[in-house]
C-alpha positions in Angstrom: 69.4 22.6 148.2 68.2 19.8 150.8 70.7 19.3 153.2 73.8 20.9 154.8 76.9 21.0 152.4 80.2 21.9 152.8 83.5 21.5 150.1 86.8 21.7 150.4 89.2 23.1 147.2 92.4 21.3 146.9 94.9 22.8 144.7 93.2 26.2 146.2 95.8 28.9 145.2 94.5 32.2 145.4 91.0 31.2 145.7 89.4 31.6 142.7 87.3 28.1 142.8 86.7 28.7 146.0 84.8 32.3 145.2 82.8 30.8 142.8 81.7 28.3 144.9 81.0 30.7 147.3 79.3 32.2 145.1 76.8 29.6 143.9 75.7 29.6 148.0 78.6 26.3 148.4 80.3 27.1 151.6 84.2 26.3 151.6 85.4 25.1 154.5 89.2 24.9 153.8 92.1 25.4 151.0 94.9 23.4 150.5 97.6 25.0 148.9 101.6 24.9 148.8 102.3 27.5 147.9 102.8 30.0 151.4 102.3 33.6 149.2 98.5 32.3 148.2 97.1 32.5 151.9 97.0 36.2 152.0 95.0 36.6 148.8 92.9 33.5 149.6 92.0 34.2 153.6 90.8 37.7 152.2 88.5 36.9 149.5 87.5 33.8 151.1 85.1 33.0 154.0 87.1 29.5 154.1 90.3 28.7 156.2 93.9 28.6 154.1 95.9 25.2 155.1 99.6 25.3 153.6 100.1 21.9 153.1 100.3 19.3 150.1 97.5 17.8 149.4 100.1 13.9 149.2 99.7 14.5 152.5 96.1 15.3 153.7 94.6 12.4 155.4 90.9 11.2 154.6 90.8 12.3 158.7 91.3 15.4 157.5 88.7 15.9 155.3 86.0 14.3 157.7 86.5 16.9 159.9 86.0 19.6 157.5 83.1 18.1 156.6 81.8 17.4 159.7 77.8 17.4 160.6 77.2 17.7 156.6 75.1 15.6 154.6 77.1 16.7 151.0 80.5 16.9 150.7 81.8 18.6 147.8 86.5 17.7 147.3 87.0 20.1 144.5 90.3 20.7 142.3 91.6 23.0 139.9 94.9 21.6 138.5 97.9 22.5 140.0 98.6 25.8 138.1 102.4 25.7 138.8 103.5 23.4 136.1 101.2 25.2 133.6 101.8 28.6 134.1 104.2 30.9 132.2 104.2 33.0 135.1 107.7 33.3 136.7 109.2 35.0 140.2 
């Protein structure tokens, strides 16, 4: 691939878009994510950085500097899982 890439995965959760990318040879720089119990699971399968914070209010600042110095930046999203799971505390 020509060029220097980098992605960021909003929506991240555990980190299972993220893997995959990582996988594929994409590096992840960052995962946005509300949901606090996800960084655990996400910082330990992940080479990326976990960032607790809703993605309403990340800042197009804030994705230039993850994707500083590279030629092909990749914003990837899963939908939110939240309001689509049956999965309950």
């Amino acid at each position: 691939m020509a060029g220097s890439v980098s992605t960021v995965d909003l929506f991240c959760g555990a980190g299972g878009l993220t893997h995959g990318f990582e996988q594929a040879g994409l590096p992840v720089k960052a995962g946005y994510d509300i949901e606090p119990a996800c960084k655990f699971p996400y910082e330990q399968n992940n080479k990326a950085k976990f960032i607790l914070q809703d993605v309403e209010d990340v800042s197009g600042s804030d994705l230039t500097e993850h994707f500083s110095g590279s030629s092909i930046r990749v914003l990837a999203g899963c939908a939110p899982c939240q309001p689509f799971s049956s999965y309950s505390n």
